[in-house]
KOLVEXSE-22614 format. One line per field, with one value per atom (N, C-alpha, C, O): residue number from 1; atom name; x, y, z. Coordinates in pm, whole numbers, plus 32768, in hexadecimal, padded with zeros to 4 digits. Atoms other than C-alpha are relative to their C-alpha. Layout:
<rs>
n	c(NUM  ...) .
atom	c(CA  ...) .
x	c(X  ...) .
y	c(Y  ...) .
z	c(Z  ...) .
</rs>
This chain:
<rs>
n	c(1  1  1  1  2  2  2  2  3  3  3  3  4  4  4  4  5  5  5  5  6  6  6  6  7  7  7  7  8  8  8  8  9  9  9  9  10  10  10  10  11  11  11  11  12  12  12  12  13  13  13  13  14  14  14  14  15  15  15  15  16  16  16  16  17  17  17  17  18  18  18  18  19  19  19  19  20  20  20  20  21  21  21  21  22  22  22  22  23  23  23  23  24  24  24  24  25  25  25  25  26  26  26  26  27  27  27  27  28  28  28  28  29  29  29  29  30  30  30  30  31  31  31  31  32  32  32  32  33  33  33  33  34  34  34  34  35  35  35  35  36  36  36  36  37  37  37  37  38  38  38  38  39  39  39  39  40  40  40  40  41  41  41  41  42  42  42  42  43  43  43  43  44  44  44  44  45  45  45  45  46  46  46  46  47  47  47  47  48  48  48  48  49  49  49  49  50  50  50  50  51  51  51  51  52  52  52  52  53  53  53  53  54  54  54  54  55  55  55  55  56  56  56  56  57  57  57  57  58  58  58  58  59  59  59  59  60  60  60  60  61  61  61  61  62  62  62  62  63  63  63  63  64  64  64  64  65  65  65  65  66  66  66  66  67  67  67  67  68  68  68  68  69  69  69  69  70  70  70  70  71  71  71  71  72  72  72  72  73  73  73  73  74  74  74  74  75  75  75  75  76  76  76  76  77  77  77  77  78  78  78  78  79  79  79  79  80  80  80  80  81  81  81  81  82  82  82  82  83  83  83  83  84  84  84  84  85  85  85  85  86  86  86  86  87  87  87  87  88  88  88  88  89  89  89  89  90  90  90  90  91  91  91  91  92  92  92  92  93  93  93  93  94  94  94  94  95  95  95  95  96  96  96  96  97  97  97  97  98  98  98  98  99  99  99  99  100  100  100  100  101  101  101  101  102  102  102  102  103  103  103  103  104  104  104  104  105  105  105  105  106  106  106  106  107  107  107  107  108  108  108  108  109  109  109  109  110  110  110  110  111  111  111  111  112  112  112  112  113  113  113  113  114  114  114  114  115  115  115  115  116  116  116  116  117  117  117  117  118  118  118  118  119  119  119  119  120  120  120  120  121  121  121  121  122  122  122  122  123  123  123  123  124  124  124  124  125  125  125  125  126  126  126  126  127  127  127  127  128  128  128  128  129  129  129  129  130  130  130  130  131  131  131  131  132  132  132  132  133  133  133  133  134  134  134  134  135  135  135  135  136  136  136  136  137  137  137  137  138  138  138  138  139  139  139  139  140  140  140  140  141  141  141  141  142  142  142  142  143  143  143  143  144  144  144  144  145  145  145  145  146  146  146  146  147  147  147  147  148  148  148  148  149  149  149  149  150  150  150  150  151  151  151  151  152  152  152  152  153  153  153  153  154  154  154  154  155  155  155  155  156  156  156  156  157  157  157  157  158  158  158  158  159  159  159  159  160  160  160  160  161  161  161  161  162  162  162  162  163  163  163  163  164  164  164  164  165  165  165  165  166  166  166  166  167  167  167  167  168  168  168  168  169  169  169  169  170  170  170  170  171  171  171  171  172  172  172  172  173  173  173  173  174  174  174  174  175  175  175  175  176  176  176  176  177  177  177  177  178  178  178  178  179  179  179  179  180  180  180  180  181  181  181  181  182  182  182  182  183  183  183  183  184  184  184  184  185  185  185  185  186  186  186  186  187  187  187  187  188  188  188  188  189  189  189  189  190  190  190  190  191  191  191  191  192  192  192  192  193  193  193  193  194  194  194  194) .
atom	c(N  CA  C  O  N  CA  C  O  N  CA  C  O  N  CA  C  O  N  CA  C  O  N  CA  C  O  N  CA  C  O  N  CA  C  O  N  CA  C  O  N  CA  C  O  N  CA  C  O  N  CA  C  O  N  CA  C  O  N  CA  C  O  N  CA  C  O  N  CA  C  O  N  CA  C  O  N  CA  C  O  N  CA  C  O  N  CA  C  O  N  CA  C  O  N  CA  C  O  N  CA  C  O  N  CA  C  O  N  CA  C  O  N  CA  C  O  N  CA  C  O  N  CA  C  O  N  CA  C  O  N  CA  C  O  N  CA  C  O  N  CA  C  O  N  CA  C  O  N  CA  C  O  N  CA  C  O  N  CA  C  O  N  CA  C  O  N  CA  C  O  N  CA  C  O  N  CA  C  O  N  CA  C  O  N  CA  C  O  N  CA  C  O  N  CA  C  O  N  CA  C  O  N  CA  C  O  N  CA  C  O  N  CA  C  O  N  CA  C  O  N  CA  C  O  N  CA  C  O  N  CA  C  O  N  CA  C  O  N  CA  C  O  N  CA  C  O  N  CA  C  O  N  CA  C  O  N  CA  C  O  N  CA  C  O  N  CA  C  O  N  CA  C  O  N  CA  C  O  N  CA  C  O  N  CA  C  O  N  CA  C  O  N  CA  C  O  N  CA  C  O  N  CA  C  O  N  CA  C  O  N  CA  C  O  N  CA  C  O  N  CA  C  O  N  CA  C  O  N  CA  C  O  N  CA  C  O  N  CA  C  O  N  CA  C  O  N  CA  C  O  N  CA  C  O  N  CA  C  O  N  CA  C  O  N  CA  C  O  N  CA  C  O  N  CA  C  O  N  CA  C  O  N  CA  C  O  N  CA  C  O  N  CA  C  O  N  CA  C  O  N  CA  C  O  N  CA  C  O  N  CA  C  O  N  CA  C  O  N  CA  C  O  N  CA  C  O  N  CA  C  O  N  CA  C  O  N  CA  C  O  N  CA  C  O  N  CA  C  O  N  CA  C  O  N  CA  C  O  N  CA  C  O  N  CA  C  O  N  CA  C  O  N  CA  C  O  N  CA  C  O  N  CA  C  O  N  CA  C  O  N  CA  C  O  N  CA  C  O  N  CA  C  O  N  CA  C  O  N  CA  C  O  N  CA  C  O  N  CA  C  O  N  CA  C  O  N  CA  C  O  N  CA  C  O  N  CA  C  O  N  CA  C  O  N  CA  C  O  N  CA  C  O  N  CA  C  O  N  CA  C  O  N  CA  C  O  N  CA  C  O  N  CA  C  O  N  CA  C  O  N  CA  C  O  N  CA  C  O  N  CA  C  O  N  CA  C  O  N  CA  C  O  N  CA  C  O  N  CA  C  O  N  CA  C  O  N  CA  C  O  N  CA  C  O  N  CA  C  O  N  CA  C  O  N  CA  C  O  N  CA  C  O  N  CA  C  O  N  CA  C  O  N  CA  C  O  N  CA  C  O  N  CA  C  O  N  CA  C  O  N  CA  C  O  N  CA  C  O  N  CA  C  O  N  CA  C  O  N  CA  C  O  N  CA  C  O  N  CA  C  O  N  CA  C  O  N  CA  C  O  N  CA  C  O  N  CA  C  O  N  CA  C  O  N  CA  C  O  N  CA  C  O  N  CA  C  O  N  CA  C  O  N  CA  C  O  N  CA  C  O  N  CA  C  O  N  CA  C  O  N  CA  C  O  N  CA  C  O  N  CA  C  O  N  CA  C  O  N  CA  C  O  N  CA  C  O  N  CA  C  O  N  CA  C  O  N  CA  C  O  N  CA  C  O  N  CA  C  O  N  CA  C  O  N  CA  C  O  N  CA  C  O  N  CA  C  O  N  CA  C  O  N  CA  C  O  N  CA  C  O  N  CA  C  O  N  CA  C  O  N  CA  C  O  N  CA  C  O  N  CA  C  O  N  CA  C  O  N  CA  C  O) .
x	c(800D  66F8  7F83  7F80  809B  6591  8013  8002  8010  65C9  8056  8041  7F9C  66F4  7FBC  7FE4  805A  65F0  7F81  7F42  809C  64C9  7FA9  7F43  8074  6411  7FEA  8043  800F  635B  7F4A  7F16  8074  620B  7F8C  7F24  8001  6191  7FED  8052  7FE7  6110  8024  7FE1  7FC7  61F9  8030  8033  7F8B  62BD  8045  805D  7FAE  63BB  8081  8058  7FD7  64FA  7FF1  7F88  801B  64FE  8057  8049  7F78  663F  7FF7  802D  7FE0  65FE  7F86  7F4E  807C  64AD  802F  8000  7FC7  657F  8060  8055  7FA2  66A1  7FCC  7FF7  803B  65C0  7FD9  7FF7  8044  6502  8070  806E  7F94  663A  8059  807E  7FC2  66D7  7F82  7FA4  803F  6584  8003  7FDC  8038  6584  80B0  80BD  7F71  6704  7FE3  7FB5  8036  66BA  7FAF  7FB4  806B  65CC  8040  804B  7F9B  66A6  806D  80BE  7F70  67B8  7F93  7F96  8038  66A6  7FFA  802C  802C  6623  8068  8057  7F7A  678F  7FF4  7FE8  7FC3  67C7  7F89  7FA8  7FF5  66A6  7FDB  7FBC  7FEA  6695  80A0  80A8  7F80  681E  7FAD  7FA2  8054  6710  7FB9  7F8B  805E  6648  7F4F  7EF4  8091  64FD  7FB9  7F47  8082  6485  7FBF  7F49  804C  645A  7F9E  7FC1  8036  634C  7FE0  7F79  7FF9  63B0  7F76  7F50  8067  626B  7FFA  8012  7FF7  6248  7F82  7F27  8077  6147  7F6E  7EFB  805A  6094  7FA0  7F27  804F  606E  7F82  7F24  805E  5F8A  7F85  7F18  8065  5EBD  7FCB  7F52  8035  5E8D  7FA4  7F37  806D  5DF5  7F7F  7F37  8077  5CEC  7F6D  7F13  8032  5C11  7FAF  7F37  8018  5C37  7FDE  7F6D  7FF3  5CA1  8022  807C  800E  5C6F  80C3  810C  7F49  5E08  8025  8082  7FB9  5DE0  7FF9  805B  7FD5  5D93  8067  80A5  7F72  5EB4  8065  809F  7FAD  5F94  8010  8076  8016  5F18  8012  8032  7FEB  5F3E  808E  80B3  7F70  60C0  8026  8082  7FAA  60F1  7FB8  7FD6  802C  6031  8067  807E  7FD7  6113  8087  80CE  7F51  6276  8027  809D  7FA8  62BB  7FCB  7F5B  8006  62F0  7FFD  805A  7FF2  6251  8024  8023  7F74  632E  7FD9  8007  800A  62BD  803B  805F  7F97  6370  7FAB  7F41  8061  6304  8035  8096  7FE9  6307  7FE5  7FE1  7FF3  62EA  7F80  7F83  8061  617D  8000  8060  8020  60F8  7F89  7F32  80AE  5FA2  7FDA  801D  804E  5EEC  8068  80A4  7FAC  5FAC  809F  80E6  7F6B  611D  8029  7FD4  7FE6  61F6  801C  802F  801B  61F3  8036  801C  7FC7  62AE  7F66  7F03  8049  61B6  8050  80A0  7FC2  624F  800E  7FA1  7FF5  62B8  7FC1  7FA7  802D  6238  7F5A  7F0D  80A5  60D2  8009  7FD6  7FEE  6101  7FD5  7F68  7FF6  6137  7F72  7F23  8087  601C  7F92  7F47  8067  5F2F  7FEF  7F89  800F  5FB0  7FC5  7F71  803A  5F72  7FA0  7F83  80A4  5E05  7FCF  7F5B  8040  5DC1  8033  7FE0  7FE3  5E98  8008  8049  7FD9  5EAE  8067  804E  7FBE  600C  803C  804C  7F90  60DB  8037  8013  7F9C  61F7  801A  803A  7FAE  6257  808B  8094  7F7C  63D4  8043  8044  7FE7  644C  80A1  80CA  7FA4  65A7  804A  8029  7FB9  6692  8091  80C4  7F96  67CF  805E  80D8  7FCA  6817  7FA5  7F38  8037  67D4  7F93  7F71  80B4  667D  8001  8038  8002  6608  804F  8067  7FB5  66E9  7FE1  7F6F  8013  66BE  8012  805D  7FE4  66BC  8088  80C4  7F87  6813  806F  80DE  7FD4  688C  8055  803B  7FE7  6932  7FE7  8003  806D  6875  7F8A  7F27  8097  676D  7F91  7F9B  807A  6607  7FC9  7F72  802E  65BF  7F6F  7F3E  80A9  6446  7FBB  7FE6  8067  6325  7F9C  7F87  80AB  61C3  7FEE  802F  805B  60C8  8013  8042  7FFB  6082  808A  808E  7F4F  6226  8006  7FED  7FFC  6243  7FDE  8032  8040  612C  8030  8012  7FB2  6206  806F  80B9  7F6D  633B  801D  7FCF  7FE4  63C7  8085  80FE  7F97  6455  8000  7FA1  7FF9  64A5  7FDE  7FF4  8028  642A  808A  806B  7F84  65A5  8021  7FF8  7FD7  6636  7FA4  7F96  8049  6577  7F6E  7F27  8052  648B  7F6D  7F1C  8089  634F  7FDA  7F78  800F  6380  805E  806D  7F73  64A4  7FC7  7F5A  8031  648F  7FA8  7FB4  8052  6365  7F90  7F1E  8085  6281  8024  7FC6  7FA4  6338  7FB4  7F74  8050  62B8  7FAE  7F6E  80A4  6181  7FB2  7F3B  8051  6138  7FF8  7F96  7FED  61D4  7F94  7F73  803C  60EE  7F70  7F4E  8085  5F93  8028  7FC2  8029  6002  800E  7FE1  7FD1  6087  7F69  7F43  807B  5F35  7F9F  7F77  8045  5E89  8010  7FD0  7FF2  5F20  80A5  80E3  7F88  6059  8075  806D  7F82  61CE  8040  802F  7FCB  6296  807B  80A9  7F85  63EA  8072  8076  7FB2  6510  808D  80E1  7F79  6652  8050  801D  7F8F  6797  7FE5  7FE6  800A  675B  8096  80A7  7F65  68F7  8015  804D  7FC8  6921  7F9C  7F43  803F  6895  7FC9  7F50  8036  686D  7FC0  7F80  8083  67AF  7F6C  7EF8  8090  66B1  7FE4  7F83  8047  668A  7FC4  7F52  7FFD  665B  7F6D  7F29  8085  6517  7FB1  7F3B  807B  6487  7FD2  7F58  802D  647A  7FC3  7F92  8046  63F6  804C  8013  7F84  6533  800C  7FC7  7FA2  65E4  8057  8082  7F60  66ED  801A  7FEB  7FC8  6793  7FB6  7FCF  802C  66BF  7F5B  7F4B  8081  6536  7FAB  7FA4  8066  6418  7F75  7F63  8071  62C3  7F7E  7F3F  80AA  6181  7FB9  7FD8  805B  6062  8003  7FC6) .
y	c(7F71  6297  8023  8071  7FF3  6290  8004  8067  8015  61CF  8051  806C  7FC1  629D  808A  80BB  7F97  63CA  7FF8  804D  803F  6311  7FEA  7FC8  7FEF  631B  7F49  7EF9  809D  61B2  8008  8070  8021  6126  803C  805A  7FA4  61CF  8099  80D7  7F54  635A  8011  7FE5  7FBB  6403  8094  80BC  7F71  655F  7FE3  7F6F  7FF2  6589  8063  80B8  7F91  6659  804B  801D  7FD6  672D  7FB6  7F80  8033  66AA  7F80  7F4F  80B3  654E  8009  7FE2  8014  655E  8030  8005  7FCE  6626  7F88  7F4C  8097  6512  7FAF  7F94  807A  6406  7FF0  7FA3  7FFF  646D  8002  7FAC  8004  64CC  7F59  7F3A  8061  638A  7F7D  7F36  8089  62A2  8036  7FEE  7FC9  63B5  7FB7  7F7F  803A  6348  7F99  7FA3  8070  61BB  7FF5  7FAC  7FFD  61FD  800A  7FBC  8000  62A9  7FA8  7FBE  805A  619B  7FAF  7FC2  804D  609F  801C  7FE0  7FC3  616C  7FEB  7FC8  7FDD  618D  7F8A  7F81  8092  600D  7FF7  8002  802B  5FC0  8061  8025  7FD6  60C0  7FAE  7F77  8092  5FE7  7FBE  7FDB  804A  5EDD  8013  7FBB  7FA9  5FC6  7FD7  7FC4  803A  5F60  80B0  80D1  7F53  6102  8002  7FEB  7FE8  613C  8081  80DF  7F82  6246  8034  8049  7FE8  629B  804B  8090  7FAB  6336  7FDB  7F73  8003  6383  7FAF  7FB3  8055  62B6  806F  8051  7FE1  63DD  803B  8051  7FE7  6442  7F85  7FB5  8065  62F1  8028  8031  7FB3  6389  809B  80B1  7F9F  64C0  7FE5  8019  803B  6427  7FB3  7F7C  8088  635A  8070  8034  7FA7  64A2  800D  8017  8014  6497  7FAE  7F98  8090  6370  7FB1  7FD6  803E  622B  7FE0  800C  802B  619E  7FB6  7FB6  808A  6069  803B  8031  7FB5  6130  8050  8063  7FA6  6212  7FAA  7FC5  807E  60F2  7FC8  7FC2  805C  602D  806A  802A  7FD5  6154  8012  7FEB  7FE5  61A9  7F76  7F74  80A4  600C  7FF3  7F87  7FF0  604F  803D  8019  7FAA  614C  800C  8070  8031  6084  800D  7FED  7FD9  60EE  7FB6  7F85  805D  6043  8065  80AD  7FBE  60DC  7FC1  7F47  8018  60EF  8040  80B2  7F8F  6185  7FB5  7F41  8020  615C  8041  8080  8022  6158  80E5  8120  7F6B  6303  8027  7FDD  7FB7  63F1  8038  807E  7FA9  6455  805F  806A  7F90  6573  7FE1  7FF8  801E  6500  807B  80DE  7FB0  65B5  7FD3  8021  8024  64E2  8022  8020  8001  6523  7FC3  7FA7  8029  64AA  7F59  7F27  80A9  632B  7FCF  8006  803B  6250  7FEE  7FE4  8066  61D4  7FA9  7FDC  8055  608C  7FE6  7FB7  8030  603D  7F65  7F39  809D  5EB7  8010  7FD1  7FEF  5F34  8053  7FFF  7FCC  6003  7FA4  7FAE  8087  5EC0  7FB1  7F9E  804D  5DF8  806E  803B  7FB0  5F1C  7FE5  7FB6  802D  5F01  7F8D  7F95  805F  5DA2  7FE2  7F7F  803D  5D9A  8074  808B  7F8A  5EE7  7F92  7F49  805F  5E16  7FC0  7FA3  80B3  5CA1  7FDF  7FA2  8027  5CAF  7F7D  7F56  8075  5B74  7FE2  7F8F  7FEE  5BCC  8087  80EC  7FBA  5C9E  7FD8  7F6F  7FCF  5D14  802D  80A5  7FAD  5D67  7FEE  7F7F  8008  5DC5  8009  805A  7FEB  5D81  8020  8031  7FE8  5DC0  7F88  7F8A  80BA  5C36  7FD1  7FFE  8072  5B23  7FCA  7F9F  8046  5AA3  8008  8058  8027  59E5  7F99  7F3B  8061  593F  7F67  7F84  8076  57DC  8050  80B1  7FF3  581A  800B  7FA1  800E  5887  7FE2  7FC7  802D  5841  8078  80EF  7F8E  591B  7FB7  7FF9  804F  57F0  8032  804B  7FA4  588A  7FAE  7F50  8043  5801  8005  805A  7FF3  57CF  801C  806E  800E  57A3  8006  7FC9  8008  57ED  7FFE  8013  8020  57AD  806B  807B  7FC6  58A5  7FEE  8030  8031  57A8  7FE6  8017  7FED  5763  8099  809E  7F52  58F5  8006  8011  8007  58E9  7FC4  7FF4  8055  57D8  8022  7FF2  7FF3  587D  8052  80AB  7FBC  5902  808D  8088  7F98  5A7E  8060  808F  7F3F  5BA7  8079  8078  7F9B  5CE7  804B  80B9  7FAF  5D7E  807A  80B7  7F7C  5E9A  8089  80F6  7FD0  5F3D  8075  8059  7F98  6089  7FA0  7F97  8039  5FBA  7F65  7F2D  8079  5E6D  7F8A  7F2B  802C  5DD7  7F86  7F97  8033  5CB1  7FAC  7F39  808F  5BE2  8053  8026  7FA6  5CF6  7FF3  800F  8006  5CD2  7F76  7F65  80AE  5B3C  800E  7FA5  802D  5B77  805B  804B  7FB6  5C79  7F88  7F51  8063  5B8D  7F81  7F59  8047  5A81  801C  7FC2  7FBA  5B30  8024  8020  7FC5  5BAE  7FA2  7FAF  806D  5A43  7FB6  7F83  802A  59D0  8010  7FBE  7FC7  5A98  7FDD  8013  8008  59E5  8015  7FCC  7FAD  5ACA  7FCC  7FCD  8038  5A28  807C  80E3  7F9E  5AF3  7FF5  7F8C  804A  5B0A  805C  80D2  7FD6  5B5E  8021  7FD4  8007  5BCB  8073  80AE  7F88  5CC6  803E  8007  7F85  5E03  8007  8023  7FF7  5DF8  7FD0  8017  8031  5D02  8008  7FB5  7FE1  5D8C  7FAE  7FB9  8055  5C7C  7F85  7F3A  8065  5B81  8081  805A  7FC0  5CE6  7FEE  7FA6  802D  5CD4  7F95  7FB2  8065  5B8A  7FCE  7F79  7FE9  5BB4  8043  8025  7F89  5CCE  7FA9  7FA7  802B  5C0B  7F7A  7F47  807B  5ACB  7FA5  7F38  8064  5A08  7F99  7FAE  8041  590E  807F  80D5  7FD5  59BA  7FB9  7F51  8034  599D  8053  80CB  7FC5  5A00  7FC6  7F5C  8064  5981  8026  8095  8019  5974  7FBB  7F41  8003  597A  7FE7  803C  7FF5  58BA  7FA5  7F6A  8063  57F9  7F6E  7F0F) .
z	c(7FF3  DEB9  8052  80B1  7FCF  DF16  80A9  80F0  7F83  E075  8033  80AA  7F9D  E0CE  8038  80A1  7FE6  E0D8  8058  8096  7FC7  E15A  7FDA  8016  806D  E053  7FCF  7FB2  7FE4  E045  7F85  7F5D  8020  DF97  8074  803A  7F89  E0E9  7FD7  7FB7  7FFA  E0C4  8067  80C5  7F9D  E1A8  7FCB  7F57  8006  E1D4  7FD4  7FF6  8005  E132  7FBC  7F6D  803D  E0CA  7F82  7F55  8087  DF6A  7FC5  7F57  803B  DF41  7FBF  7F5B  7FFF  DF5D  7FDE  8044  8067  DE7F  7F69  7F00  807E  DD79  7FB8  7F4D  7FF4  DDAE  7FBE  7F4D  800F  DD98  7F51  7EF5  8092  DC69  7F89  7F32  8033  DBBF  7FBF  7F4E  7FE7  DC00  7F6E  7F0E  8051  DB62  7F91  7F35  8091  DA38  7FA8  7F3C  8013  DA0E  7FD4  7F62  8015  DA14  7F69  7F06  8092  D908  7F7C  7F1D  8090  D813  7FFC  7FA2  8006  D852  7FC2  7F48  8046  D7F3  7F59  7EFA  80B6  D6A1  7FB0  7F3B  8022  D669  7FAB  7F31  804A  D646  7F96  7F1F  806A  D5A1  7F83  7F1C  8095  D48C  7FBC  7F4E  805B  D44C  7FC8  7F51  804C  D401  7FB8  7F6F  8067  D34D  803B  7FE9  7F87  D441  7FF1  8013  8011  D3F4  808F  80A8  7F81  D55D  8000  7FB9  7FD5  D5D2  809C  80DD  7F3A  D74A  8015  7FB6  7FCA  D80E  808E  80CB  7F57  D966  8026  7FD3  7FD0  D9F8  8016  7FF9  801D  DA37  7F71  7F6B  8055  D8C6  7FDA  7F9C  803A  D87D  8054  801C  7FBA  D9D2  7FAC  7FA5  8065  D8F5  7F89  7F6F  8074  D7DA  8019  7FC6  7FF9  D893  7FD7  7F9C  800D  D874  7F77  7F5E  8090  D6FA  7FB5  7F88  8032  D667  8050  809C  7F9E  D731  7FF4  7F9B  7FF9  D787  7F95  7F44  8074  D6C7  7F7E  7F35  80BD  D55B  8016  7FAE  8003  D5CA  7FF0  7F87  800F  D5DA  7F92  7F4D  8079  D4DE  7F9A  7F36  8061  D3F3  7FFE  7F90  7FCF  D466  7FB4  7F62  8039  D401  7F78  7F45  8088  D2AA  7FC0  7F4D  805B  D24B  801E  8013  800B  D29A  805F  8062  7F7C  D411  8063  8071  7F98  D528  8085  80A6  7FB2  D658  805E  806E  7F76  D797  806E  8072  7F89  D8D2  8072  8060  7F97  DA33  809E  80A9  7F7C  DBA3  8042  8011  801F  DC18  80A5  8107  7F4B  DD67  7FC1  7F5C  7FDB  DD9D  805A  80A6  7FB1  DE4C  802F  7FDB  7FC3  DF34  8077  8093  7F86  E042  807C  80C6  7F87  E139  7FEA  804E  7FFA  E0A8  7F71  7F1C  807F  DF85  802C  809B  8006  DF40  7F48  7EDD  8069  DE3C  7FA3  7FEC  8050  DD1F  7FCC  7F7E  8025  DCD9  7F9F  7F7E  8079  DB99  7FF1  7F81  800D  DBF4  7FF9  7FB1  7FF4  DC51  7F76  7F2C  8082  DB0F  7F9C  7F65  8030  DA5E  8000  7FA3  7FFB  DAFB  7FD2  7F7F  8049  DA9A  7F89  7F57  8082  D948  7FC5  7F6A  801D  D931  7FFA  7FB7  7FF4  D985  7FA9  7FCB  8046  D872  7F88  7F52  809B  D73E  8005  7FA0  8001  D791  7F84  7F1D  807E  D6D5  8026  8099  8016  D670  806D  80C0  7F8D  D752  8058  801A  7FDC  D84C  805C  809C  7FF1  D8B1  808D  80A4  7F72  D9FC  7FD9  7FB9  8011  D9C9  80BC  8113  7F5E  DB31  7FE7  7F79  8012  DB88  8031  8045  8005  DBBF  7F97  7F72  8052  DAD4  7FEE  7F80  7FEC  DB24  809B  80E6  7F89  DC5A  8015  7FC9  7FFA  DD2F  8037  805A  7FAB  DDD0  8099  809E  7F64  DF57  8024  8011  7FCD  DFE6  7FAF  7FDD  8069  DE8F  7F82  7F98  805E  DD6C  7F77  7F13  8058  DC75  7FCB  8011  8047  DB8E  7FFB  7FAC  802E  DBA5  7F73  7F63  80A2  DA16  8004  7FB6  8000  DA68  807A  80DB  7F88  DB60  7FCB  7F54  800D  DB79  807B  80E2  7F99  DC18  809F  80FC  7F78  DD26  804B  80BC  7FF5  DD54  8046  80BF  7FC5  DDAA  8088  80E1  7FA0  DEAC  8076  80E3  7F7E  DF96  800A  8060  7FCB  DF67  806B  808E  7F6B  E094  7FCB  7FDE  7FFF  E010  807A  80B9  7FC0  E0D2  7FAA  7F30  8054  E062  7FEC  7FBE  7FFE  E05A  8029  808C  7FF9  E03E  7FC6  7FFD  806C  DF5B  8045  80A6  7F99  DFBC  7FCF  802B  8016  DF0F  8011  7FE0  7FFD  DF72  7FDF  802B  7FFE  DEE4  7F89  7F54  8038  DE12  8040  8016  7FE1  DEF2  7FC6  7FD0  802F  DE55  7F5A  7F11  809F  DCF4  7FD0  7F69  804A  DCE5  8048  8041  7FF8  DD99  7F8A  7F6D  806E  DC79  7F8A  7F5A  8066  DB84  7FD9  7F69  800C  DC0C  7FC2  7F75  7FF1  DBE9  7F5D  7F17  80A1  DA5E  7FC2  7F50  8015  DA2F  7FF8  7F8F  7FC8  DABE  7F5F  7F0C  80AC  D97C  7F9A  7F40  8065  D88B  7FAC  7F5F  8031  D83E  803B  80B6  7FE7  D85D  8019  7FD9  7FA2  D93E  8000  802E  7FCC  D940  8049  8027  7FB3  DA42  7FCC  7FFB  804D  D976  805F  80BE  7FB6  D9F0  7F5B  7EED  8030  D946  7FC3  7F4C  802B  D936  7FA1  7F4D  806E  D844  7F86  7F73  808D  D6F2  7FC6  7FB1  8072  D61A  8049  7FFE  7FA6  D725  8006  7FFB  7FD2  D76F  7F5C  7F42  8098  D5D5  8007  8029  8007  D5C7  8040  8007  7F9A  D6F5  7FB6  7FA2  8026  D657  7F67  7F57  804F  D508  800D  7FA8  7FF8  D58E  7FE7  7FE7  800B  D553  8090  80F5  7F80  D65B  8037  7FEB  7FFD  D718  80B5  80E3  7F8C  D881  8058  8054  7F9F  D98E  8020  7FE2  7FE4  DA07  7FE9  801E  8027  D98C  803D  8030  7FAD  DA5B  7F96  7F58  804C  D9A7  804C  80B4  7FA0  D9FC  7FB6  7FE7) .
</rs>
C-alpha cells in the first residue's frame, strides 16, 4: 500500500489518500494480529508507536511497558505513517523493534511474515537457524517492501540477536506456529541468535 503511493522510509510528498490508505491498512494488520492472539489468550495491548513517544515526557517507555506486562498484557505496536518537516515517511515496524530491544532486553522477539521464515537461496527450504555473523554474508535484496524488505528485517534481527535476545521469523498466517514463537516454544519457521 505504502509503495504504491510513494510513501517509503524516505520523507517525501505525498497523497492524503495514500497516507490515509496506508495508515488504515497497518491499523488493519494489527487488529488481525490482536485478533489471533487474544484466541491464545496472550491479552494483547495494541499502541501506536507514537503513543510510547508520548510517554517519554512522563513516564520513561520501559516502566510503561514493563507496567502493561505486570498487569497481564501483551504490548503490540506496529510500524506507522509519520508526518516530518520534509514529508510523510513510514516508521518501520523493524526499527520499532530494534528500538524496543535496546529499552527491554526481552527473551524473544516476533516478527510475524507473510512466508514461513528464511529461505535458503533460490530455494522455498526454511533456514531453521542463523547466527548474527551468518546474516551479515548473506546476499538479500531489499525487496519489495516501502522500508526495506526483508535485508532490513535480518539486519535488524541481527543487531537484537547480537544483545542477547532470540529472534524469531514465523508466518503470521499460520496461528498455532505464531503461538508457539510468542511463547518460546519450537515451531516452523527461523530463529536468529548468537
Amino acid at each position: 500500500m505504502a509503495k504504491q503511493h510513494g510513501i517509503s522510509s524516505d520523507a517525501s510528498e505525498a497523497p492524503a489518500v495514500g497516507v490515509a490508505q496506508t495508515r488504515s491498512a497497518m491499523y488493519e494488520l494489527n487488529r488481525m494480529i490482536c485478533r489471533t492472539m487474544m484466541e491464545f489468550k496472550l491479552n494483547p495491548y495494541p499502541f501506536s508507536p507514537f503513543d510510547a513517544v508520548s510517554r517519554a515526557g512522563k513516564i520513561p517507555v520501559a516502566n510503561w511497558l514493563r507496567s502493561l506486562l505486570k498487569e497481564g498484557l501483551t504490548p503490540v505496536t506496529f510500524g506507522d505513517v509519520s508526518l516530518t518537516p520534509a514529508g510523510f515517511k513510514v516508521l518501520s515496524g523493524d526499527v520499532i523493534m530494534l528500538d524496543l530491544s535496546k529499552i527491554l532486553a526481552p527473551e524473544r522477539a516476533v516478527f510475524a511474515l507473510d512466508v514461513d521464515g528464511v529461505y535458503e537461496e533460490n530455494t522455498r527450504v526454511i533456514v531453521p537457524e542463523l547466527s548474527p555473523s551468518k546474516i551479515r554474508r548473506m546476499a538479500v535484496p531489499g525487496g519489495d517492501d516501502a522500508t526495506g524488505g526483508m535485508r532490513l528485517k535480518l539486519d535488524v534481527a541481527a543487531k537484537i540477536a547480537s544483545g542477547g535476545t532470540r529472534v524469531c521469523f514465523v508466518s503470521g498466517y499460520r496461528r498455532n506456529e505464531f503461538s508457539k514463537a510468542l511463547r518460546g516454544m519450537d515451531f516452523y519457521g527461523t530463529v536468529v541468535r548468537s
